[in-house]
C-alpha positions as a Python dict, from the first residue, in 0.01 Angstrom:
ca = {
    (1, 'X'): (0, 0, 0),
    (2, 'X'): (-67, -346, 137),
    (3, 'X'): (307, -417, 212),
    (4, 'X'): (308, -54, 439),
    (5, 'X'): (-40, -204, 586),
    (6, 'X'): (159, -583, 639),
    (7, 'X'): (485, -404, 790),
    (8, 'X'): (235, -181, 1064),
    (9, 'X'): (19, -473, 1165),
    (10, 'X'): (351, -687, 1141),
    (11, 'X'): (531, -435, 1411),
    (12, 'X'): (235, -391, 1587),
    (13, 'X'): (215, -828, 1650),
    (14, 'X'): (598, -786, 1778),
    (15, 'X'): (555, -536, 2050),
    (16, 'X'): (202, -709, 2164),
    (17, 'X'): (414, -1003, 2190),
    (18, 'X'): (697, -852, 2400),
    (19, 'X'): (480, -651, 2598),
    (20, 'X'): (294, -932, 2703),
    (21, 'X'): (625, -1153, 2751),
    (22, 'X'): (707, -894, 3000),
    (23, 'X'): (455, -865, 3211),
    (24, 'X'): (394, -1238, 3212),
    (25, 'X'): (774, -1296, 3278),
    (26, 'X'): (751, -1025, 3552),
    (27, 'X'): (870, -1220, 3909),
    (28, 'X'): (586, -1216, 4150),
    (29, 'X'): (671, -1030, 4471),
    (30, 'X'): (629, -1238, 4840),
    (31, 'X'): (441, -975, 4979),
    (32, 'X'): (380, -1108, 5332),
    (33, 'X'): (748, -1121, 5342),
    (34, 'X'): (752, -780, 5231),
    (35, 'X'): (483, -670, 5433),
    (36, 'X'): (676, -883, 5749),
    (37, 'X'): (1008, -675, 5651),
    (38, 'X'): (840, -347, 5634),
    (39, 'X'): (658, -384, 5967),
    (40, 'X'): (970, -516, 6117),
    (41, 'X'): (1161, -230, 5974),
    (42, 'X'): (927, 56, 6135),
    (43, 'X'): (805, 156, 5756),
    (44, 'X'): (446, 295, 5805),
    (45, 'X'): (181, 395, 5545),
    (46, 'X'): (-7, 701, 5568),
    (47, 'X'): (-312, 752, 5366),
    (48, 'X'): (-675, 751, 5396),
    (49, 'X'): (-926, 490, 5320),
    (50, 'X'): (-1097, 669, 4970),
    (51, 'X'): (-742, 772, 4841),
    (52, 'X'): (-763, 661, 4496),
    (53, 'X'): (-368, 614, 4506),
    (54, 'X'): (-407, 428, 4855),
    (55, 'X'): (-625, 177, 4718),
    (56, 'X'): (-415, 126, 4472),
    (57, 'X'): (-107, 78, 4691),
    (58, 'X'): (-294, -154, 4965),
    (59, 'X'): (-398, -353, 4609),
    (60, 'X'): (-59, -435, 4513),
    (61, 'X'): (-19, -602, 4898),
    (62, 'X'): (-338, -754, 4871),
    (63, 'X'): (-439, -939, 5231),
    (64, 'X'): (-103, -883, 5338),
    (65, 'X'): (-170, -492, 5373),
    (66, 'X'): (-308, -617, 5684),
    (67, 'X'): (68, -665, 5799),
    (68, 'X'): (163, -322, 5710),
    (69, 'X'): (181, -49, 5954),
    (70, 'X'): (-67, 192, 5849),
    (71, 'X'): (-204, 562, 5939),
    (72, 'X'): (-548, 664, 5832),
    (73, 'X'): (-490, 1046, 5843),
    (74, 'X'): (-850, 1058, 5836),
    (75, 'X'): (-882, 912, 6208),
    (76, 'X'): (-496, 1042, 6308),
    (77, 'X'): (-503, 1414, 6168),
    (78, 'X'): (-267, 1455, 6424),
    (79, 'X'): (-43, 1199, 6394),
    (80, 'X'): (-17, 1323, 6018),
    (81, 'X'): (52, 1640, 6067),
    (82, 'X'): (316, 1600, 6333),
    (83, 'X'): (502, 1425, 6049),
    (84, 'X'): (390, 1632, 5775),
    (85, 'X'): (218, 1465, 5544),
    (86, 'X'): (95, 1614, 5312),
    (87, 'X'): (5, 1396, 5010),
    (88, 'X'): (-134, 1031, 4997),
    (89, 'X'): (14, 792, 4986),
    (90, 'X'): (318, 865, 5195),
    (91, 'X'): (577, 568, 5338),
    (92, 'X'): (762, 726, 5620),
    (93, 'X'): (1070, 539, 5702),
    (94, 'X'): (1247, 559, 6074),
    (95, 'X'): (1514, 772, 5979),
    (96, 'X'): (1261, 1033, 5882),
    (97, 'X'): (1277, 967, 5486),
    (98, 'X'): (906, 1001, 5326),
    (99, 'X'): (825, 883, 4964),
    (100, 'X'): (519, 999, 4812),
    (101, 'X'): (247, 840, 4558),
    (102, 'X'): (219, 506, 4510),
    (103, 'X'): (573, 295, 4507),
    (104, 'X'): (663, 20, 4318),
    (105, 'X'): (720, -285, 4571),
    (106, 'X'): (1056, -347, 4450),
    (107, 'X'): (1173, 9, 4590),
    (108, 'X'): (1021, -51, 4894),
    (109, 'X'): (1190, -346, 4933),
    (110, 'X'): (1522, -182, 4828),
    (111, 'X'): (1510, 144, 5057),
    (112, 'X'): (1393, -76, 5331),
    (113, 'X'): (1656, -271, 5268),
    (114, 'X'): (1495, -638, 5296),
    (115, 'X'): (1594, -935, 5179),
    (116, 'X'): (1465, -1062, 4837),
    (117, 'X'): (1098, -1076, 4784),
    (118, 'X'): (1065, -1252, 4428),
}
């Protein structure tokens, strides 16, 4: 019985350790260079201000959200619906492209085609 309860706590150690490996290995993303690049781009935001998923996004930017083009669909209903959104957040891209929910900023960075941001 012990041995079973040593293996479990054993296993359990190993993936604490690579989990936290991971996230501590994880390259931190330049995101006013992202933020620059998306701007630059013509990538806009739309959201609203007490979009749980928003916040969240505009988190993972941090001060540099500032930089980002953004649409409060709250203040530009119309605006929103001329480009139909219709879920929060949405990043519209120039060529008409929309990608909803929060994104990871690597993908941004790939579909907006920037240079690196690590």
């Amino acid at each position: 019985m012990s041995k079973i309860l040593y293996g479990g706590l054993f296993v359990i150690a190993v993936v604490v350790i690579v989990v936290a490996w991971a996230i501590v290995s994880e390259p931190k993303v330049d995101t006013v260079k992202l933020a620059d690049c998306l701007t630059e781009k013509g990538v806009i935001m739309a959201g609203t201000d007490t979009c749980p998923a928003c916040i969240e996004q505009k988190r993972q930017f941090g001060n540099s959200f500032a930089k980002i083009e953004y649409k409060n669909c709250d203040y530009e209903p119309t605006w929103c619906l001329e480009n139909n959104i219709t879920g929060y957040p949405t990043w519209v891209f120039p060529d008409g492209t929309q990608y909803r929910g929060v994104q990871n900023l690597g993908f941004l960075q790939e579909q907006a085609e920037c240079e690196e941001i690590y």
